[in-house]
The first five atom37 places (N, CA, C, CB, O) and aatype in JSON, in Angstrom:
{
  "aatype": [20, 20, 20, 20, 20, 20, 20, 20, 20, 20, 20, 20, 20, 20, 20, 20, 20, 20, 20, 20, 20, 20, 20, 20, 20, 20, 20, 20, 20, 20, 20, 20, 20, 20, 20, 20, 20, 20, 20, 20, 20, 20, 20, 20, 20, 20, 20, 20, 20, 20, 20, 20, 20, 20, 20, 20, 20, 20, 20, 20, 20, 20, 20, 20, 20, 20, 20, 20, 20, 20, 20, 20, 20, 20, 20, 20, 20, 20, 20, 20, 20, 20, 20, 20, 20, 20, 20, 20, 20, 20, 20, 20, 20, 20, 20, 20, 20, 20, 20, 20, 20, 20, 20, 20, 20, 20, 20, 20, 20, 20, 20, 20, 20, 20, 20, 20, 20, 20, 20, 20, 20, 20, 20, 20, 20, 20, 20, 20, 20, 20, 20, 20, 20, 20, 20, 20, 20, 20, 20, 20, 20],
  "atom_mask": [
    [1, 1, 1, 1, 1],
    [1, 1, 1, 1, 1],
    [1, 1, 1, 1, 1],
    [1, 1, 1, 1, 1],
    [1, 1, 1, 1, 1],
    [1, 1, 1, 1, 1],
    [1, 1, 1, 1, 1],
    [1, 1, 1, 1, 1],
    [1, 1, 1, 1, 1],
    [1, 1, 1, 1, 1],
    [1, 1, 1, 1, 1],
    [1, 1, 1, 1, 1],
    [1, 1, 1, 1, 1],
    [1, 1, 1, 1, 1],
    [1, 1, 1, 1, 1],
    [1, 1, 1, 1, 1],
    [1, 1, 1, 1, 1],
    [1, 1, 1, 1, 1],
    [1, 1, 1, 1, 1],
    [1, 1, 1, 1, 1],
    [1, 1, 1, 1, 1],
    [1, 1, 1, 1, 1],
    [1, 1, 1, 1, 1],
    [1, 1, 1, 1, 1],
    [1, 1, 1, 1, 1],
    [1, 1, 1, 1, 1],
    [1, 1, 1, 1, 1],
    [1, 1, 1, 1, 1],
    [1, 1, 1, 1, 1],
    [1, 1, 1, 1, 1],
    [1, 1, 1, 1, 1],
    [1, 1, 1, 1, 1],
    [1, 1, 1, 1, 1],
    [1, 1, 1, 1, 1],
    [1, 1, 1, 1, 1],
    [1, 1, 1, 1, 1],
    [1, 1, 1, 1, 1],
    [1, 1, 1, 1, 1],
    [1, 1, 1, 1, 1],
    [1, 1, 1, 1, 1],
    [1, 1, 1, 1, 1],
    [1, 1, 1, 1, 1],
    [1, 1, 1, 1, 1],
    [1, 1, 1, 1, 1],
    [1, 1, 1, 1, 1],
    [1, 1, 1, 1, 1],
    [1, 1, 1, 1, 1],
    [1, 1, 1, 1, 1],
    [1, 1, 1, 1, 1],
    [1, 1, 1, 1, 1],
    [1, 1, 1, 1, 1],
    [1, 1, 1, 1, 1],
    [1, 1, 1, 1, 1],
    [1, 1, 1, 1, 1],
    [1, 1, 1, 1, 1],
    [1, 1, 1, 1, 1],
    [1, 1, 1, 1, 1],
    [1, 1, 1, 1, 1],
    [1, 1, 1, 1, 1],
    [1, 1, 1, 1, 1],
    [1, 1, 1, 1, 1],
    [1, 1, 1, 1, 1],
    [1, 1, 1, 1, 1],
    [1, 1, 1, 1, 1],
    [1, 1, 1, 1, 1],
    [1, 1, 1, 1, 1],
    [1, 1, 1, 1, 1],
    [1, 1, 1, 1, 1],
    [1, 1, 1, 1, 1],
    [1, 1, 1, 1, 1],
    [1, 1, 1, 1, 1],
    [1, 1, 1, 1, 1],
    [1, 1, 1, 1, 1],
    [1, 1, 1, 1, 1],
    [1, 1, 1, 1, 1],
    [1, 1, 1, 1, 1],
    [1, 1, 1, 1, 1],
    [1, 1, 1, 1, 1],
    [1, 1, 1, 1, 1],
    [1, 1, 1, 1, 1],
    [1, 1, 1, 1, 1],
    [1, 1, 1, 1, 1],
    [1, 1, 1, 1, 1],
    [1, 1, 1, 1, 1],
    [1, 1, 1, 1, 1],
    [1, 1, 1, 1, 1],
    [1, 1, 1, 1, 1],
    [1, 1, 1, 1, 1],
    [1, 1, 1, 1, 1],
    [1, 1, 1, 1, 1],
    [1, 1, 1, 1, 1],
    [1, 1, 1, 1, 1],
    [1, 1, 1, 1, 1],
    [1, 1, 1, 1, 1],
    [1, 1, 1, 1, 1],
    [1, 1, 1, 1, 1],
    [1, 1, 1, 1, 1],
    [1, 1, 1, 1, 1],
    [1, 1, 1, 1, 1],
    [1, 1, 1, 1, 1],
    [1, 1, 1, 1, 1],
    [1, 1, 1, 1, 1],
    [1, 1, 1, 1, 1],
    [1, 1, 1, 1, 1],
    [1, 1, 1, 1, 1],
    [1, 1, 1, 1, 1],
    [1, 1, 1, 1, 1],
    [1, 1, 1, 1, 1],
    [1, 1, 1, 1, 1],
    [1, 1, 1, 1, 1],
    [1, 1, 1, 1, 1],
    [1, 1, 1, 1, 1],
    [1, 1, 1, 1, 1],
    [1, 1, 1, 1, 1],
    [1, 1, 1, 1, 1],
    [1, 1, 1, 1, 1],
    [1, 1, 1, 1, 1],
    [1, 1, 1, 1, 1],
    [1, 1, 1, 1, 1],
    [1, 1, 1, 1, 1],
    [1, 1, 1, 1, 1],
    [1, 1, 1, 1, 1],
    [1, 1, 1, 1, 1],
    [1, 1, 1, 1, 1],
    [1, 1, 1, 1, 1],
    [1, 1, 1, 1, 1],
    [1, 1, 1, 1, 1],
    [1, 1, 1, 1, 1],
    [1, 1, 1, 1, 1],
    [1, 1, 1, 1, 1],
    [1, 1, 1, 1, 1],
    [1, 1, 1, 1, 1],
    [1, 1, 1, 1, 1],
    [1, 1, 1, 1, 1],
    [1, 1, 1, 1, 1],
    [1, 1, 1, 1, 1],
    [1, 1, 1, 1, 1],
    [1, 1, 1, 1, 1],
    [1, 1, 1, 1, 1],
    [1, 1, 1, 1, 1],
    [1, 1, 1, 1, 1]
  ],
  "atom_positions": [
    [[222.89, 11.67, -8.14], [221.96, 10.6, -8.41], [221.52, 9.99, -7.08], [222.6, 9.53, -9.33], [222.31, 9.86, -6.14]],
    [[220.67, 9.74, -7.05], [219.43, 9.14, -5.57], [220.27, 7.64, -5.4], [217.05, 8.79, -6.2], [220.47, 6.8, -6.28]],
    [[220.62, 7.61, -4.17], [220.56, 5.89, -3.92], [219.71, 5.18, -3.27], [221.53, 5.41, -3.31], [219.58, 5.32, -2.05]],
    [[219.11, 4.43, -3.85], [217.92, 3.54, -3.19], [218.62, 1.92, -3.08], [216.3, 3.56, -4.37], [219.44, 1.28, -3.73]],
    [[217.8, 1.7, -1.88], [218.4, 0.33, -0.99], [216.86, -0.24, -1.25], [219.06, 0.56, 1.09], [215.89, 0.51, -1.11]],
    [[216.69, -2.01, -1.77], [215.42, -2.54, -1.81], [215.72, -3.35, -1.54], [214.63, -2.6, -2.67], [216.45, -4.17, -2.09]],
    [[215.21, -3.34, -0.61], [215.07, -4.91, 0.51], [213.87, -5.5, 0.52], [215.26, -4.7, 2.19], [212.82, -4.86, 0.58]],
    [[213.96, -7.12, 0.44], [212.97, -7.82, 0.32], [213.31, -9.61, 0.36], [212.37, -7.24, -0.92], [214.45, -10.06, 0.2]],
    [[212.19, -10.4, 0.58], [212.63, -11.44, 1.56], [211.79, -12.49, 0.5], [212.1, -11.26, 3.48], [211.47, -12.1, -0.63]],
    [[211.45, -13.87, 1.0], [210.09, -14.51, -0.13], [210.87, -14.45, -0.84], [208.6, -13.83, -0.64], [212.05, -14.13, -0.71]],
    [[209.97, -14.95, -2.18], [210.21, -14.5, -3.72], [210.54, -13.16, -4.44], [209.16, -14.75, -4.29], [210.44, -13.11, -5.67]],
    [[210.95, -12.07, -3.71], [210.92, -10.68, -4.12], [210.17, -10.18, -4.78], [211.72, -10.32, -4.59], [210.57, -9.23, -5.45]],
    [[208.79, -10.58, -4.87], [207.64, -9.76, -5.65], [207.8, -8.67, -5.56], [206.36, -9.88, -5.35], [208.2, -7.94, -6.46]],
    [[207.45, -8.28, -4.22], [207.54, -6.64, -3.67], [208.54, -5.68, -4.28], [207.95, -6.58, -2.12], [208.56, -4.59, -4.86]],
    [[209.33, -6.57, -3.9], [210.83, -5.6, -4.58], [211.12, -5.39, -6.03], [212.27, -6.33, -4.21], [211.68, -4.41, -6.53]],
    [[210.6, -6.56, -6.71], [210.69, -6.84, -8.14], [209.95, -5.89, -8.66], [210.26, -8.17, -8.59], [210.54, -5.3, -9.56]],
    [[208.64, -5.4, -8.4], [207.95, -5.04, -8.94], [208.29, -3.34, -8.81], [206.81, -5.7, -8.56], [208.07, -2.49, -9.67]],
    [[208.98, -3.1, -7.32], [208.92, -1.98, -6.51], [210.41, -1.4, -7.64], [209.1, -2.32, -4.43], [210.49, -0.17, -7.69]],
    [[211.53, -2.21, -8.53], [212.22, -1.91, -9.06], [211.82, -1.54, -10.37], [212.94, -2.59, -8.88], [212.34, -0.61, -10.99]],
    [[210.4, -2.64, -11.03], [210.11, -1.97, -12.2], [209.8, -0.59, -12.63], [209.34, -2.47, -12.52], [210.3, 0.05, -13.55]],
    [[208.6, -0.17, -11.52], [207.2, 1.05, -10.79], [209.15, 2.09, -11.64], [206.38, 1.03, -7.67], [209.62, 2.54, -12.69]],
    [[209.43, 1.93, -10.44], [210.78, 2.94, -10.75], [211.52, 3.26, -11.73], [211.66, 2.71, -10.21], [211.58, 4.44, -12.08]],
    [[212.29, 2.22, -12.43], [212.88, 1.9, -13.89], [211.81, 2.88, -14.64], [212.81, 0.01, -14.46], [212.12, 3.86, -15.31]],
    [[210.75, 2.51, -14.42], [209.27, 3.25, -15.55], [208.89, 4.94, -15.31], [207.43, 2.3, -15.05], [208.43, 5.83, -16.02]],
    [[209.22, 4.86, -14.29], [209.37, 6.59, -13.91], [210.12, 7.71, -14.47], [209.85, 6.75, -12.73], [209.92, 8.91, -14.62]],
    [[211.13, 6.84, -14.74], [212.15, 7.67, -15.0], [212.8, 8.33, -14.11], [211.84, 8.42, -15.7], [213.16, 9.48, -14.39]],
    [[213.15, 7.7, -12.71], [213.7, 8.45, -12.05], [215.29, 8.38, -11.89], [213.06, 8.35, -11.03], [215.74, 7.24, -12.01]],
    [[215.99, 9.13, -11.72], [217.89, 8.81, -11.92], [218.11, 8.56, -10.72], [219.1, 10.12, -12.43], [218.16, 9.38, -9.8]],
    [[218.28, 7.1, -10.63], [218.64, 6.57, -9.41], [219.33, 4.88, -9.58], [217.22, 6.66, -8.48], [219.13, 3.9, -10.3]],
    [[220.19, 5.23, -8.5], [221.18, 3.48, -8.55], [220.45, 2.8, -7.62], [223.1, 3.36, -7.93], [220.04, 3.3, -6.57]],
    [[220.24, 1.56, -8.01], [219.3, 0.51, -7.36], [220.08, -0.19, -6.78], [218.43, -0.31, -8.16], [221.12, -0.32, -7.42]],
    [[220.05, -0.96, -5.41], [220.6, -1.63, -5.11], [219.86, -2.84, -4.1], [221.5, -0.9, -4.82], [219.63, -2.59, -2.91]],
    [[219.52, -4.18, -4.71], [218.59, -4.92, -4.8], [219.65, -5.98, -3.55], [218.1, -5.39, -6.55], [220.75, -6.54, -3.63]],
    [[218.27, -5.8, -2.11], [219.23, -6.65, -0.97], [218.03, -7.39, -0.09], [220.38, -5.44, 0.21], [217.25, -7.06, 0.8]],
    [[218.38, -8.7, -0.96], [217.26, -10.05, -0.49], [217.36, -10.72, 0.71], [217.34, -11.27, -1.38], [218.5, -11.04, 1.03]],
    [[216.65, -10.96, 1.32], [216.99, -11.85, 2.48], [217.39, -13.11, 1.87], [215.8, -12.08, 3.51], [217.97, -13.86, 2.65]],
    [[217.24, -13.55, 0.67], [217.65, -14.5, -0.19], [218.05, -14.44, -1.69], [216.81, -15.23, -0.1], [218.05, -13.45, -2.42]],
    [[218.38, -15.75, -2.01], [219.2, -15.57, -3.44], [218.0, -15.3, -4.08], [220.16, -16.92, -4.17], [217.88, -14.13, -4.44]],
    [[216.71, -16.33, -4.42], [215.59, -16.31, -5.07], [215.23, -14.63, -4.89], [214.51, -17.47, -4.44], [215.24, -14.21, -6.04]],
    [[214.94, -13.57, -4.04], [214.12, -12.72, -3.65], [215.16, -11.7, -4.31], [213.65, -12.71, -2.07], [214.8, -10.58, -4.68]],
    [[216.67, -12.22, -4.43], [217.76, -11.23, -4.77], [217.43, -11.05, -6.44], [219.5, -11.89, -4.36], [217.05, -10.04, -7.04]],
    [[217.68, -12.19, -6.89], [217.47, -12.65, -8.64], [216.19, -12.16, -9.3], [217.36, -14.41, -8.87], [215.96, -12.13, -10.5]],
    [[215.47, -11.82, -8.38], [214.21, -11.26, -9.06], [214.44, -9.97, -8.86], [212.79, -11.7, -8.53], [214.22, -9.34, -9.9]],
    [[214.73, -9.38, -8.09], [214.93, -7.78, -7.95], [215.8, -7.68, -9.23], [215.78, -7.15, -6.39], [215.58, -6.92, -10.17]],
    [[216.92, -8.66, -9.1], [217.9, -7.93, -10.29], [217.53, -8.36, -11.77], [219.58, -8.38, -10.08], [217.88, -7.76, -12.78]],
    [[216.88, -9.31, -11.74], [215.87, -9.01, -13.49], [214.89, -8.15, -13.31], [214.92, -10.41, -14.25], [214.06, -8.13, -14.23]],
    [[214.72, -7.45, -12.47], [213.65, -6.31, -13.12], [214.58, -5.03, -13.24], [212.14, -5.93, -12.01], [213.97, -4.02, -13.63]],
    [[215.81, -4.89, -13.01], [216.67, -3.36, -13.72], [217.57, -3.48, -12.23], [215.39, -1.3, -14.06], [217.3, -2.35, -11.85]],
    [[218.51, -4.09, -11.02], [218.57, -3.31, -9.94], [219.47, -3.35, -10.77], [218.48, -3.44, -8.47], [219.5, -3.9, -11.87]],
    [[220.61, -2.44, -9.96], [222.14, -2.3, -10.64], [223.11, -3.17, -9.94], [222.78, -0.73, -10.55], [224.14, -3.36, -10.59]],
    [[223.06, -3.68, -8.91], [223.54, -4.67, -8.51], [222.59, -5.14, -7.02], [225.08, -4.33, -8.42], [221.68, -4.51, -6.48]],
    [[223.25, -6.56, -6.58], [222.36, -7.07, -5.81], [223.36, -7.88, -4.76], [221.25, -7.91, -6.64], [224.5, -8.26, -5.0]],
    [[222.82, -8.0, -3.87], [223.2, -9.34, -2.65], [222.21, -9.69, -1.79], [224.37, -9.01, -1.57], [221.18, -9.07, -1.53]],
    [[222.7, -11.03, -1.23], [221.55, -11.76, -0.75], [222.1, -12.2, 0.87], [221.16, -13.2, -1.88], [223.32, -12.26, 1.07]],
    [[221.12, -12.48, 1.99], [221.63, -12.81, 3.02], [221.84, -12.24, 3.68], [222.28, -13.23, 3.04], [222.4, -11.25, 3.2]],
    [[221.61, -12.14, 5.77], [221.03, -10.97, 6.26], [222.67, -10.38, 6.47], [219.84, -11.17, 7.74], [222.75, -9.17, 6.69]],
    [[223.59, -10.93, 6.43], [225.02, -10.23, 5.91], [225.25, -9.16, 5.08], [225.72, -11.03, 5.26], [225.94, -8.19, 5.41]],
    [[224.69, -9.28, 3.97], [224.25, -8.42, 3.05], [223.82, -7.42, 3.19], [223.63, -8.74, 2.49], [224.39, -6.34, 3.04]],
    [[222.07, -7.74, 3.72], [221.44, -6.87, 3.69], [221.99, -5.25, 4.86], [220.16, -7.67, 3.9], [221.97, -4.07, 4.51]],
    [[222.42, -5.85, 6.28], [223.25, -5.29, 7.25], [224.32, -4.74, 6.28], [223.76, -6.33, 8.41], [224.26, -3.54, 6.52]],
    [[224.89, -4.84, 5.71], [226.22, -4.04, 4.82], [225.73, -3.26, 4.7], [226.89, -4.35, 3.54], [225.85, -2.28, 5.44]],
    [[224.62, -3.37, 3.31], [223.93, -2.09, 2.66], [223.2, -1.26, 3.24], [223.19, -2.33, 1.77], [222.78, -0.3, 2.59]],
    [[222.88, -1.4, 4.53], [222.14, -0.93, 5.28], [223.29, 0.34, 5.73], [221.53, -2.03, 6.32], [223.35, 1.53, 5.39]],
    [[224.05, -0.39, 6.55], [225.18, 0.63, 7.68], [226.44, 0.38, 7.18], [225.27, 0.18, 9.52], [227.12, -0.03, 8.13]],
    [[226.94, 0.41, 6.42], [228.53, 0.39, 5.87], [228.13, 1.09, 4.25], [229.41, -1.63, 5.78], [228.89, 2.04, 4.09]],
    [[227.38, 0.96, 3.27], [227.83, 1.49, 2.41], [227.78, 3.46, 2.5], [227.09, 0.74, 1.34], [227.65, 4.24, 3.44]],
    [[227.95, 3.6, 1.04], [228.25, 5.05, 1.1], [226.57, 5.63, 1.29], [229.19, 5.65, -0.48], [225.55, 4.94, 1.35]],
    [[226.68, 6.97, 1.35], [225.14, 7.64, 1.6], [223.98, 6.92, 1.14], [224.97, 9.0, 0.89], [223.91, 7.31, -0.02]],
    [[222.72, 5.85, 1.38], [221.78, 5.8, 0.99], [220.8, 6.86, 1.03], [221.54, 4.96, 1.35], [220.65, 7.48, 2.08]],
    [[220.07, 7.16, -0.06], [218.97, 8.36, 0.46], [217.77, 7.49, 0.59], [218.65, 9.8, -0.71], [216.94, 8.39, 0.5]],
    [[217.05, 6.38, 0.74], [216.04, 6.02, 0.14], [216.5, 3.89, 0.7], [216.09, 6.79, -1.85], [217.48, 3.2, 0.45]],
    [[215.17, 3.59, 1.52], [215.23, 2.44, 1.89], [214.19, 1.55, 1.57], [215.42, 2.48, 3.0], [214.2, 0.83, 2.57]],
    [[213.3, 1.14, 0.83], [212.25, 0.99, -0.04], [212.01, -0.65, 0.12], [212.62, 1.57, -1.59], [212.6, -1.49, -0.57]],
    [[211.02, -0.95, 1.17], [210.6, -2.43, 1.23], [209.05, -2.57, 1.62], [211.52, -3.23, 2.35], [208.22, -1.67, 1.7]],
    [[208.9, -3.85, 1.82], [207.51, -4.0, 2.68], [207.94, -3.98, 4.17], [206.62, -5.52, 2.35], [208.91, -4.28, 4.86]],
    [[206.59, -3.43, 4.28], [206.72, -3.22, 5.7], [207.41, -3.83, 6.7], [205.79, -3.27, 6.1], [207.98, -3.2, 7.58]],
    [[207.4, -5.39, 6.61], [208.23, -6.11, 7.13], [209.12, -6.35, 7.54], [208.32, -6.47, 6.94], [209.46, -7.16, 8.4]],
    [[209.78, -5.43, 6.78], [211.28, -5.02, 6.93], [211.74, -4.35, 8.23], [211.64, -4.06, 5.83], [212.95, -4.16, 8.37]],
    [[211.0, -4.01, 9.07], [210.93, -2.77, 10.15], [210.55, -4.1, 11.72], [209.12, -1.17, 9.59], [210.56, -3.89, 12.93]],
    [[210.32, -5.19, 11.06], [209.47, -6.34, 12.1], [210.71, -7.11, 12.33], [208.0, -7.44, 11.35], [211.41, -7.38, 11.35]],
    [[211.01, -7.44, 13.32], [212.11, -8.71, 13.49], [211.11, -9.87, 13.34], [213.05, -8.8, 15.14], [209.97, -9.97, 13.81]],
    [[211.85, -10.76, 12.56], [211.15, -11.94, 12.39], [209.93, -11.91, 11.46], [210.76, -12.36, 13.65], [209.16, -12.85, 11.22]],
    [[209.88, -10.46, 10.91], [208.74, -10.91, 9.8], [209.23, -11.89, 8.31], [208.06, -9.33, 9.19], [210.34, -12.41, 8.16]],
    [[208.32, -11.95, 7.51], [208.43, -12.63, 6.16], [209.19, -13.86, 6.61], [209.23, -11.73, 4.93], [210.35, -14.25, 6.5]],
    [[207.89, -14.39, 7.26], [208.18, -16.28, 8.07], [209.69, -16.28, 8.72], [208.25, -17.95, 6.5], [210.39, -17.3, 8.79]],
    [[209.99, -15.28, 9.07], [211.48, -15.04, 9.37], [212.89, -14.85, 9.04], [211.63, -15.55, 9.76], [214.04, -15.05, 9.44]],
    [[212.1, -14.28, 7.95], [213.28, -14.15, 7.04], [213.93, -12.52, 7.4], [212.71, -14.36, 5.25], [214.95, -12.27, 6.75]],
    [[213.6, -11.76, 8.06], [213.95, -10.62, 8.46], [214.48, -10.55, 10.28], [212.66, -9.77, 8.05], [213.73, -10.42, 11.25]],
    [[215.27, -10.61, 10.28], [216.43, -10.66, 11.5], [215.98, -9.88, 12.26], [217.92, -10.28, 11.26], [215.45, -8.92, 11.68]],
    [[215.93, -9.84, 13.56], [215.91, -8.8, 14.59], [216.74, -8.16, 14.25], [216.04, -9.05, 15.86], [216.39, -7.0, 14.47]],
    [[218.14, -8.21, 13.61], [219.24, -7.06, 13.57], [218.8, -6.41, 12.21], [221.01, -7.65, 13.57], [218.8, -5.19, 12.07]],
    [[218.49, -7.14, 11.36], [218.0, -6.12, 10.04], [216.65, -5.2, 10.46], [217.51, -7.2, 8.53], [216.49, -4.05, 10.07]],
    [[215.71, -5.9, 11.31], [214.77, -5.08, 11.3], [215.26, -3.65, 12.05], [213.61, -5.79, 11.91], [214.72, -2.56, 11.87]],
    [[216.16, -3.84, 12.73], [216.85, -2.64, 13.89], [217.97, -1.91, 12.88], [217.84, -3.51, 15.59], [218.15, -0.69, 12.98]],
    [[218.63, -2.6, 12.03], [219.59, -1.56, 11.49], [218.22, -0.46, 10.12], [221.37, -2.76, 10.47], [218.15, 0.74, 9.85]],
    [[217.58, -1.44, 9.74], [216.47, -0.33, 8.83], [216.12, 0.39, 10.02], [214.88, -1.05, 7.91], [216.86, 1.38, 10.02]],
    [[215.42, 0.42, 10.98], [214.67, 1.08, 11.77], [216.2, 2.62, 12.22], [213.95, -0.28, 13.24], [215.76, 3.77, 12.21]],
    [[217.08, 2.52, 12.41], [217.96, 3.07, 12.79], [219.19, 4.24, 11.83], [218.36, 1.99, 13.33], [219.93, 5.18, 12.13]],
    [[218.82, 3.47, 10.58], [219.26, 4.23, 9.21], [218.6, 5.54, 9.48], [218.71, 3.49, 7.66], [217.53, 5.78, 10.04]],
    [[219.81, 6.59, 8.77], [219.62, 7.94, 8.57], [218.58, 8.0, 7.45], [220.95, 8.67, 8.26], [217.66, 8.81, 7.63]],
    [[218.56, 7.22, 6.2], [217.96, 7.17, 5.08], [216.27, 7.12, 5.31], [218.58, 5.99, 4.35], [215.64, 6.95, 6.35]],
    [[215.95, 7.25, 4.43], [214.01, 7.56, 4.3], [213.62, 6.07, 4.19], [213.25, 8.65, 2.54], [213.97, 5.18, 3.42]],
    [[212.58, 6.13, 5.47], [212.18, 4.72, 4.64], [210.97, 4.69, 3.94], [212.05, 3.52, 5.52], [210.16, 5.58, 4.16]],
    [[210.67, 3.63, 3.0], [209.52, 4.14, 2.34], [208.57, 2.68, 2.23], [209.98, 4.92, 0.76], [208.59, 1.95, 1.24]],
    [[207.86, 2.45, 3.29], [207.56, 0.78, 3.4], [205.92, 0.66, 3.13], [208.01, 0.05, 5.19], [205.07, 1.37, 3.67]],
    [[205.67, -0.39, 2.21], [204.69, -1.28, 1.7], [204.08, -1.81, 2.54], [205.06, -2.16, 0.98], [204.45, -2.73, 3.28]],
    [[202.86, -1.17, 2.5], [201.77, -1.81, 3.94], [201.69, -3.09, 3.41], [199.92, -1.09, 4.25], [201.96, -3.4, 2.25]],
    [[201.23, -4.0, 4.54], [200.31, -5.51, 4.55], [199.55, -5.86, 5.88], [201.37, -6.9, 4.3], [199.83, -5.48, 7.02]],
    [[198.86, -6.41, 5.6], [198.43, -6.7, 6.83], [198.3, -8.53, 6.75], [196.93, -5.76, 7.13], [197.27, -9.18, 6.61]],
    [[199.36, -8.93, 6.87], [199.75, -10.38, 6.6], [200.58, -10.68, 7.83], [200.6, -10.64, 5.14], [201.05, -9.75, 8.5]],
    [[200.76, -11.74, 8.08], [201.51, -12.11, 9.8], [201.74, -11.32, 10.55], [202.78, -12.65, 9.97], [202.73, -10.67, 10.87]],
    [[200.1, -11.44, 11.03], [199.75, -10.82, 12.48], [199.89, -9.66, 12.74], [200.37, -11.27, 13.45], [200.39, -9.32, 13.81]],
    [[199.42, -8.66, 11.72], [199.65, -6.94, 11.29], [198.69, -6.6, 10.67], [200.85, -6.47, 10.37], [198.25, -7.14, 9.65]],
    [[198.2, -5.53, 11.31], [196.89, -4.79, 10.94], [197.42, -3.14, 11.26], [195.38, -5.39, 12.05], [197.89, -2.4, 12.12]],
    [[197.13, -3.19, 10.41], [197.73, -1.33, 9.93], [196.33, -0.41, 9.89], [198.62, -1.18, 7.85], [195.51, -0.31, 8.98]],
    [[196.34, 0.12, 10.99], [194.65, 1.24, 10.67], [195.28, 2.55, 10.63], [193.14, 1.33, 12.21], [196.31, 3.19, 10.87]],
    [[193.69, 2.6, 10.04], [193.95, 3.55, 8.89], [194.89, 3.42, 7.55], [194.41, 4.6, 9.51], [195.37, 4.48, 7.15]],
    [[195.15, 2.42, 6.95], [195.47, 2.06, 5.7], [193.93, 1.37, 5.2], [196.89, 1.01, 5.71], [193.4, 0.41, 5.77]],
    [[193.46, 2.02, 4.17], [192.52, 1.46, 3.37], [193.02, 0.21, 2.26], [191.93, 2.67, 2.67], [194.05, 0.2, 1.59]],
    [[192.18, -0.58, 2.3], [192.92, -1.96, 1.39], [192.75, -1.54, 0.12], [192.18, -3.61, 1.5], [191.85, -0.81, -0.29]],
    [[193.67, -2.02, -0.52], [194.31, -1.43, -2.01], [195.17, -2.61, -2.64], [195.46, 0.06, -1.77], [195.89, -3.15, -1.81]],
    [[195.22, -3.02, -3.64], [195.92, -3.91, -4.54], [197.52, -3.21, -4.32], [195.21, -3.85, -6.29], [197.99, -2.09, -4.52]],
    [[198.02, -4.39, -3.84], [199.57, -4.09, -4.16], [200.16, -3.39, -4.74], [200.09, -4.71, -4.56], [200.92, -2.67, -4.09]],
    [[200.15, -3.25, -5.98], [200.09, -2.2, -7.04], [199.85, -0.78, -6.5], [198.99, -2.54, -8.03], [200.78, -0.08, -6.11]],
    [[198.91, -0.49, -6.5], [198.54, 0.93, -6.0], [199.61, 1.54, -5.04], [197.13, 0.9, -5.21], [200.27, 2.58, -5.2]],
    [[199.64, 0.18, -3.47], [200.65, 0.8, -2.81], [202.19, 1.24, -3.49], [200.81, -0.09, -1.76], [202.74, 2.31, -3.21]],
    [[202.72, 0.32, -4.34], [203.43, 0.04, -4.77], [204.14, 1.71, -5.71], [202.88, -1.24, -5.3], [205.15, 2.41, -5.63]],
    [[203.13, 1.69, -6.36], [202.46, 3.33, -7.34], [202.95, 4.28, -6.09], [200.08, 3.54, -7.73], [203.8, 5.13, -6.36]],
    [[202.5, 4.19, -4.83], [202.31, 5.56, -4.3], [203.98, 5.1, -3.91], [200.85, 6.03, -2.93], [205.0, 5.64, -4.35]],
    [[203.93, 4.38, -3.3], [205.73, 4.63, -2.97], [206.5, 5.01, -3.85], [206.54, 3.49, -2.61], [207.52, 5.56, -3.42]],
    [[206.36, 4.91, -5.31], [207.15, 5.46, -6.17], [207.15, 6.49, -6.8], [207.27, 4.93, -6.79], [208.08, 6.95, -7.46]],
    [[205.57, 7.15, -6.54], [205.5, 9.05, -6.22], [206.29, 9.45, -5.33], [204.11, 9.73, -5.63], [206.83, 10.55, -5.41]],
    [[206.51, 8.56, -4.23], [206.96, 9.56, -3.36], [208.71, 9.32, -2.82], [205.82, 9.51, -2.08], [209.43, 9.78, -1.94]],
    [[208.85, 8.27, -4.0], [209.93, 8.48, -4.36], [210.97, 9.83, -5.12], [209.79, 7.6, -4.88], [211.98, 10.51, -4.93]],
    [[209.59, 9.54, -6.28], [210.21, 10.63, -7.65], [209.85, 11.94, -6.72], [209.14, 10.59, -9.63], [210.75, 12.75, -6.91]],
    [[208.73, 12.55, -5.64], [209.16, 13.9, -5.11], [210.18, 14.34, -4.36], [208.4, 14.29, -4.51], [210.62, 15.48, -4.21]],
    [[210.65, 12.85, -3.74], [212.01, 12.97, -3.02], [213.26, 13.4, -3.96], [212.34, 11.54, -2.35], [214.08, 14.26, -3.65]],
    [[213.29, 12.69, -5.1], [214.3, 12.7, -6.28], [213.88, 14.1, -7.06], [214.15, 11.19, -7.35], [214.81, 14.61, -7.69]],
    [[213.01, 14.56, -7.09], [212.72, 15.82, -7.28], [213.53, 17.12, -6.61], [211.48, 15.81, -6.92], [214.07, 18.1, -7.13]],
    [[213.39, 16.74, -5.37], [213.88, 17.73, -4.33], [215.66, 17.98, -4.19], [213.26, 17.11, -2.86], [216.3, 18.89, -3.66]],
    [[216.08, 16.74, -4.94], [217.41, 16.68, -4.9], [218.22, 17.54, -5.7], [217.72, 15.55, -5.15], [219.44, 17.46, -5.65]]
  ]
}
């Protein structure tokens, strides 16, 4: 079974939604929902994760101490020290950036990020394609 790591900061829209897209796929995979906060945590885990933690403690665990992740699934932000008003650590942005695991990150072009060559697209859509290219990864397994 696929392990996916969803990290996300804010309100966990991204993630919340990025857990439903999946749940709806049908893909066989353990979720594991890791907020830069409680609020961003609690929403990941009402939309299906299988378990969750909050806090850049946390998120650093699940990152580099747990067992094999295949699959690291956030907004882009996640890769930025100090993005999502700062809710993303220089050390979280460096332990994602440094993971063996795939990352699979949600464009924006929101605090001070402009991504070219990404055509603008409703959240959603991005959201959609990360979770194709999820299920071809989970395919391959």
């Amino acid at each position: 079974m696929m392990k996916i790591l969803v990290i996300d900061g804010q309100g966990g829209g991204v993630g919340k939604t990025l857990i439903t897209f999946i749940r709806q796929s049908g893909i066989a995979a353990e979720l594991m929902a890791a907020g830069t906060n409680a609020i961003a945590t609690s929403n990941m885990m009402k939309a299906g994760a299988d378990a969750g933690a909050s806090g850049e403690s946390a998120v650093l665990y699940n990152i580099s101490c747990c067992e094999k992740t295949d699959v690291i699934v956030g907004p882009v932000g996640i890769i930025l020290g100090n993005a999502l008003h700062g809710e993303v650590s220089p050390a979280i942005a460096s332990a994602v950036s440094q993971s063996p695991a795939m990352k699979i990150l949600v464009p924006s072009n929101k605090c001070s990020l402009y991504m070219a060559g990404v055509e603008q697209k409703p959240l959603t859509e991005y959201i959609a394609d990360a979770v194709r290219k999820i299920a071809e990864l989970a395919a391959g397994m």
